[in-house]
C-alpha positions as CSV (number, residue, x, y, z in Angstrom):
1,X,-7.1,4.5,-27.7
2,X,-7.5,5.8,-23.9
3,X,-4.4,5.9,-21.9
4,X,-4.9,4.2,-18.3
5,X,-4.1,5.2,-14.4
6,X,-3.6,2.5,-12.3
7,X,-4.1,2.8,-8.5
8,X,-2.8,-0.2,-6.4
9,X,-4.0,-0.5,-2.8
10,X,-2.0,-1.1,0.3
11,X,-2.5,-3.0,3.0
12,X,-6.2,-2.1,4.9
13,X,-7.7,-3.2,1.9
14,X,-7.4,-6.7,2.7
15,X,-10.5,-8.9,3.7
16,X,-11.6,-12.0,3.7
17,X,-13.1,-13.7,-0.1
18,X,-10.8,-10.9,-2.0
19,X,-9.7,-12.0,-5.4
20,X,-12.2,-15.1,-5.2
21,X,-15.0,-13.4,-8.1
22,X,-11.9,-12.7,-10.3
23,X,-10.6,-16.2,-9.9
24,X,-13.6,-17.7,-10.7
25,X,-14.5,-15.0,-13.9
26,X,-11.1,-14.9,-15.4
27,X,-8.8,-17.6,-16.7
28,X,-5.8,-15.2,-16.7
29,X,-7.2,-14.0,-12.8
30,X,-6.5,-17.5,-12.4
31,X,-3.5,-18.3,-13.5
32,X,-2.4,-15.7,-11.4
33,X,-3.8,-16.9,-7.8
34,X,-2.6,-20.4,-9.0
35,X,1.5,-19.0,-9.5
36,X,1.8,-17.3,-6.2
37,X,0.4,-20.8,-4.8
38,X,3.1,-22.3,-6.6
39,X,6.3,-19.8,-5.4
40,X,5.0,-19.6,-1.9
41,X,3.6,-22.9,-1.2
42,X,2.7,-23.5,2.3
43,X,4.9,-20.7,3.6
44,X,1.5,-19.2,4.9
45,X,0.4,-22.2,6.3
46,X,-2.0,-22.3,3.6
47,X,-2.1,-21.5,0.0
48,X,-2.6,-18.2,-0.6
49,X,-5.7,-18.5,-2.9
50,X,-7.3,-20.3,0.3
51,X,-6.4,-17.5,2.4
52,X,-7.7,-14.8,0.3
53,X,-11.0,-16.4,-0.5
54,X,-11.7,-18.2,2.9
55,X,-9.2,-17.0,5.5
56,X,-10.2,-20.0,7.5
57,X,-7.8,-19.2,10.5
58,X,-8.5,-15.2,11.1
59,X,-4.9,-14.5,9.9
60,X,-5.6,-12.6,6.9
61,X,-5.0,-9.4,8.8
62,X,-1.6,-10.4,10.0
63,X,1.2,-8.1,7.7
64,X,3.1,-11.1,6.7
65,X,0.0,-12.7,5.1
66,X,-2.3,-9.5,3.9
67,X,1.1,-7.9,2.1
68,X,1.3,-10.8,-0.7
69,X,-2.6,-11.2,-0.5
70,X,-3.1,-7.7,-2.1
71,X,-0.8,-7.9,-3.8
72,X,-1.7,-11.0,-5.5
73,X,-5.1,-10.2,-5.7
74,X,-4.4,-6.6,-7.4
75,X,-2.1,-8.3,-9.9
76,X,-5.1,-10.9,-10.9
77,X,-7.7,-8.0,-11.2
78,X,-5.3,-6.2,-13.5
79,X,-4.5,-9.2,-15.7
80,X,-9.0,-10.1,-15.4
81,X,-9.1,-6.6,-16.6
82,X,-7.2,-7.2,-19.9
83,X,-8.8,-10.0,-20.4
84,X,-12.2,-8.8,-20.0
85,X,-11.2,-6.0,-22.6
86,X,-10.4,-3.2,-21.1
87,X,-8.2,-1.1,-23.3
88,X,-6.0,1.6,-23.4
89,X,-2.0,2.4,-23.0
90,X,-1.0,2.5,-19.4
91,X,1.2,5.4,-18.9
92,X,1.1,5.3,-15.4
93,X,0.7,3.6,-11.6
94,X,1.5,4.2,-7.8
95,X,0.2,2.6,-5.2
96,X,-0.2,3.3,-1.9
97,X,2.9,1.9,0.5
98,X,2.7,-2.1,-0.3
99,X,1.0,-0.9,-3.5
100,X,3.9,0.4,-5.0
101,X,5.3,-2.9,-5.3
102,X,2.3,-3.9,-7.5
103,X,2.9,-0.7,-9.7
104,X,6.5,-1.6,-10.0
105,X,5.2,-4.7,-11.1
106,X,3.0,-3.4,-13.9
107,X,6.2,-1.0,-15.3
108,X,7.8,-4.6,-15.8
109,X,10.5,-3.6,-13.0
110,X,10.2,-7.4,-11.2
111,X,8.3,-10.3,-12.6
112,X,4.9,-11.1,-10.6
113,X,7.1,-14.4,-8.8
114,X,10.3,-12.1,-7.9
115,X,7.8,-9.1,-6.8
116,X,5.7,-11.7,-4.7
117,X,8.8,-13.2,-3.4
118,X,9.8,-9.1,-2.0
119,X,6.4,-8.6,-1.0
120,X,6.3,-11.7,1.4
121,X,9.6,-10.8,2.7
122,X,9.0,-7.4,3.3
123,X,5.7,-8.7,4.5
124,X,7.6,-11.4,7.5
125,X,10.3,-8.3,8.5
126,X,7.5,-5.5,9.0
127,X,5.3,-8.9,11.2
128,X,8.6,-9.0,13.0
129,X,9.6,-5.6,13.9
130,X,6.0,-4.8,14.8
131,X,6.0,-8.0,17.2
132,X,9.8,-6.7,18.8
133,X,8.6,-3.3,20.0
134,X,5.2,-2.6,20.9
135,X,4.2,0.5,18.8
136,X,1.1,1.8,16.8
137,X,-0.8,4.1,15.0
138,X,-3.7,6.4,14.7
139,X,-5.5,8.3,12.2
140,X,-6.0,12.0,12.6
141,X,-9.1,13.8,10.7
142,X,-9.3,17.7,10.5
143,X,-6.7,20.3,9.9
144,X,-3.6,18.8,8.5
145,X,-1.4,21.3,10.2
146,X,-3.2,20.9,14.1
147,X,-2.6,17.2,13.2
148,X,1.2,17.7,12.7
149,X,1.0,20.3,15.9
150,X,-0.5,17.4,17.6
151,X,2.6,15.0,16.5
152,X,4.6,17.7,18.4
153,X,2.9,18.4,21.3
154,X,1.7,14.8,22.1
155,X,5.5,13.0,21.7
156,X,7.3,13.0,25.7
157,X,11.0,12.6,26.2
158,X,12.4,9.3,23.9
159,X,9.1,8.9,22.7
160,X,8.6,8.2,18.7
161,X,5.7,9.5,17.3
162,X,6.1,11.0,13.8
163,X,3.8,11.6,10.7
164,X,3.3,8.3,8.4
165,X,0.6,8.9,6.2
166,X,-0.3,11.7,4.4
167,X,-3.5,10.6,3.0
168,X,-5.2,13.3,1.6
169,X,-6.4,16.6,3.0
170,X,-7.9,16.8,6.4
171,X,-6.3,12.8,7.0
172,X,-2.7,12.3,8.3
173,X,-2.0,8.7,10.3
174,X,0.6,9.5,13.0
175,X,3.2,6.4,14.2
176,X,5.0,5.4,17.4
177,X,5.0,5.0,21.2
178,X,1.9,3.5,22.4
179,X,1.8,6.2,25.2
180,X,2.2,9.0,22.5
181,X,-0.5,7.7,20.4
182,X,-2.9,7.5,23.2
183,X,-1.9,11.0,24.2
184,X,-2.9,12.0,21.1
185,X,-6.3,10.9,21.4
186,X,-6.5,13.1,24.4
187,X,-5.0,15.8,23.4
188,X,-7.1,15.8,19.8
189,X,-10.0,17.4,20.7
190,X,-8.4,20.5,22.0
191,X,-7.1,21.2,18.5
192,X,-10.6,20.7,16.9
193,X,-9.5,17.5,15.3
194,X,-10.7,13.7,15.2
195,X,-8.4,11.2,16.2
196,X,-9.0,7.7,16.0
197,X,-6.6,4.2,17.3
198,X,-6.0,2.1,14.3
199,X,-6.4,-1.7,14.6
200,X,-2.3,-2.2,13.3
201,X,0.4,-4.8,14.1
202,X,2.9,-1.8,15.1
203,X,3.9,1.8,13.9
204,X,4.3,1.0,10.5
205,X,6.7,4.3,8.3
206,X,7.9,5.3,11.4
207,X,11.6,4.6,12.9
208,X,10.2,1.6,14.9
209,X,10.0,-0.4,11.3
210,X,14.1,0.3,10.8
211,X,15.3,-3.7,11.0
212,X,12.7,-4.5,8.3
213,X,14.3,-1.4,6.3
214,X,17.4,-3.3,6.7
215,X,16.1,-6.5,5.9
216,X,15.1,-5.0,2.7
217,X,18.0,-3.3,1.7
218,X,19.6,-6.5,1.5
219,X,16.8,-8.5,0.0
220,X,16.4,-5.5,-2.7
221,X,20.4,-5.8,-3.2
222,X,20.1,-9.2,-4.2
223,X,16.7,-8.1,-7.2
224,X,17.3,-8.2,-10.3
225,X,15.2,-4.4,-10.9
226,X,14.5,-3.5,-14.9
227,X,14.0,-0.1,-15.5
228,X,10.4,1.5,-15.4
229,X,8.1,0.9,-19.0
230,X,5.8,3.2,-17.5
231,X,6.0,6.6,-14.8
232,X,5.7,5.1,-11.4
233,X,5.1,7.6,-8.6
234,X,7.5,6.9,-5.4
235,X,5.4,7.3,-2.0
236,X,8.4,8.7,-0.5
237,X,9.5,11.5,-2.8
238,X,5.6,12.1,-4.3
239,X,8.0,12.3,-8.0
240,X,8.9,9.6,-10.4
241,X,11.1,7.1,-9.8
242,X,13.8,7.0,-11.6
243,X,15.7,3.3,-12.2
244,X,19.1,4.0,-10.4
245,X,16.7,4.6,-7.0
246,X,14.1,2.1,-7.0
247,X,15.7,-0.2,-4.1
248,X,16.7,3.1,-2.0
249,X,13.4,4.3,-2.5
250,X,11.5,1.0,-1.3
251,X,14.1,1.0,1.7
252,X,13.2,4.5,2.6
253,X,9.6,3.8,2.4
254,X,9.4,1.7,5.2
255,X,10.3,3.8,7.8
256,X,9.3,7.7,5.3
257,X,5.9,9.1,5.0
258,X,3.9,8.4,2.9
259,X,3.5,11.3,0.3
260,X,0.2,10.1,-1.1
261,X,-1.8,13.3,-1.2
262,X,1.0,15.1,-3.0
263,X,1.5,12.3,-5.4
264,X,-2.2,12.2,-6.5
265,X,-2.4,15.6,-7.0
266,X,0.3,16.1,-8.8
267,X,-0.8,13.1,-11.2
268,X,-4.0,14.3,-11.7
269,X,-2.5,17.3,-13.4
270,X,0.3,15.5,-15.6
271,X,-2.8,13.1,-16.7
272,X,-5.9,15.0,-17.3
273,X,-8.0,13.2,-19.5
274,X,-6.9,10.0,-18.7
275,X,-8.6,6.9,-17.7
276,X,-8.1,5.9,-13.6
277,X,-8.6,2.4,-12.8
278,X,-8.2,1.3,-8.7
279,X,-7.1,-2.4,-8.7
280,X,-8.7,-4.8,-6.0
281,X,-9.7,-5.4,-3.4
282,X,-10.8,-2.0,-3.8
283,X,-12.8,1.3,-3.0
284,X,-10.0,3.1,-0.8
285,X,-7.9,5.0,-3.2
286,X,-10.9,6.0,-5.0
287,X,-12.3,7.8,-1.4
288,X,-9.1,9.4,-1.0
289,X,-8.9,10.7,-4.2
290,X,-12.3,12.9,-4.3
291,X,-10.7,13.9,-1.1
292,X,-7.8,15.1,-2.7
293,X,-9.3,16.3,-6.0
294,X,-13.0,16.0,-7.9
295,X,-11.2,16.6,-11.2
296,X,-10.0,12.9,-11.2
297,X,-13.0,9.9,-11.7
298,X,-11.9,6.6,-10.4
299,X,-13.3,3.5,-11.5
300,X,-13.0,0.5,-9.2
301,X,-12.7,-3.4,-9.9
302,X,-13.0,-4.9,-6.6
303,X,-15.0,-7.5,-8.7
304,X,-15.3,-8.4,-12.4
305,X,-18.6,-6.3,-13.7
């Protein structure tokens, strides 16, 4: 029997009609959609499902709606996925930033309600600390070391700008001050690198997110957190998490880098041979990881085949 991989996506992968072949191919896909419905209500303003498959007001973009959308929607795939006979021991997840709540999930840390329940909160405190301080990001292709020279050069006096995302090689996302961002733009070319403004609420792993770090803490406190059937890779540390650490870990992670390069290629060595599966909505992870290695195949499942 194969042993499995599991690649969550973060948020960026969100858009609208996501989740909506699943729901309507798989009972257990379903089922799903139809319990985060239940625990959030109309907390959205709409049920979730309606959101995901219709987004009939534009918000599906908005960090306190596309945090449990994904999440809800890569839970479903998994669970279509087992249904539609996929086999194989999972041994392993990570997901990127919001992901890793969905691999947490899959290790059996928090049931799906409790994990949707953190993800919408985390979700509303990111919305609101985004909304408090006007901040931002931008995504920096080319050498990864002009790209953290950049970071340097570009932040002025009390500015923030810091490194947030370190994707794979050749792609770092830099956080912070509006002006600093923008300087970096400016400033790109000279180092023989492509910089490019992301479309973002605010400056999202950068100090700027520090109340919603807070408001996690305590919301994490308050978890009941099993420990890990499975290795789950921590974004922060690019190692395993271990079960005294979880909450710490998920604090840090808001306001941390994001260690993904070094977290994919250190799995791809401890799983050669190994079956990698991206969860919807899909495609991202799998991009980023022939960037970081061609040794590893991902198979996506934004949709039921």
């Amino acid at each position: 029997m194969p042993k499995l991989v599991a690649l969550c996506p973060g948020q960026g992968a969100q858009k609208a009609g996501m989740g909506k072949a699943w729901f309507d191919a798989s009972p257990a896909a379903k089922t799903i959609f139809e319990e985060a419905d239940a625990v959030l209500g109309n907390a959205l303003g709409l049920p979730l499902s309606e959101i995901c498959f219709n987004d009939p007001c534009g918000e599906i973009n908005k960090t306190n709606i596309s945090q449990p959308a994904i999440y809800t929607c890569s839970v479903a795939s998994w669970h279509g996925l087992r249904e539609q006979g996929l086999e194989g021991e999972m041994v392993a997840a990570a997901g990127l930033s919001l992901g890793e709540y969905t691999a947490l999930h899959l290790a059996g840390v928090f049931s799906f309600a409790d994990g949707l329940r953190l993800v919408a909160k985390r979700g509303q405190l990111m919305q609101a600390a985004a909304e408090a301080k006007e901040s931002t990001m931008v995504a920096v292709m080319g050498d990864d070391e002009a790209a953290l020279a950049l970071c340097d050069e570009a932040r002025e006096g009390d500015e923030i700008l810091v490194a947030a995302n370190f994707n794979a090689p050749g792609q770092t996302v830099l956080s912070g001050s509006v002006s600093a961002c923008e300087r970096v733009a400016t400033l790109a070319e000279e180092k023989g690198v492509r910089a490019t403004p992301l479309s973002v609420a605010g400056a999202f792993h950068s100090p700027f997110m520090a109340p919603a770090a807070e408001g996690m803490r305590q919301a994490l406190a308050e978890a009941m957190l099993n420990t890990p059937e499975i290795d789950v890779w921590s974004n922060v540390t690019a190692a395993l998490h271990t079960p005294e650490a979880i909450a710490d870990r998920l604090v840090d992670q808001i306001t941390d880098s994001v260690r993904w390069a070094q977290s994919c290629s250190k799995m791809a060595t401890r799983y050669d041979g190994c079956s990698w599966h991206e969860l919807a909505p899909s495609g991202v992870l799998r991009g980023l990881m022939r960037r970081i290695t061609r040794d590893v195949k991902v198979e996506t499942h934004n949709e039921p085949t």
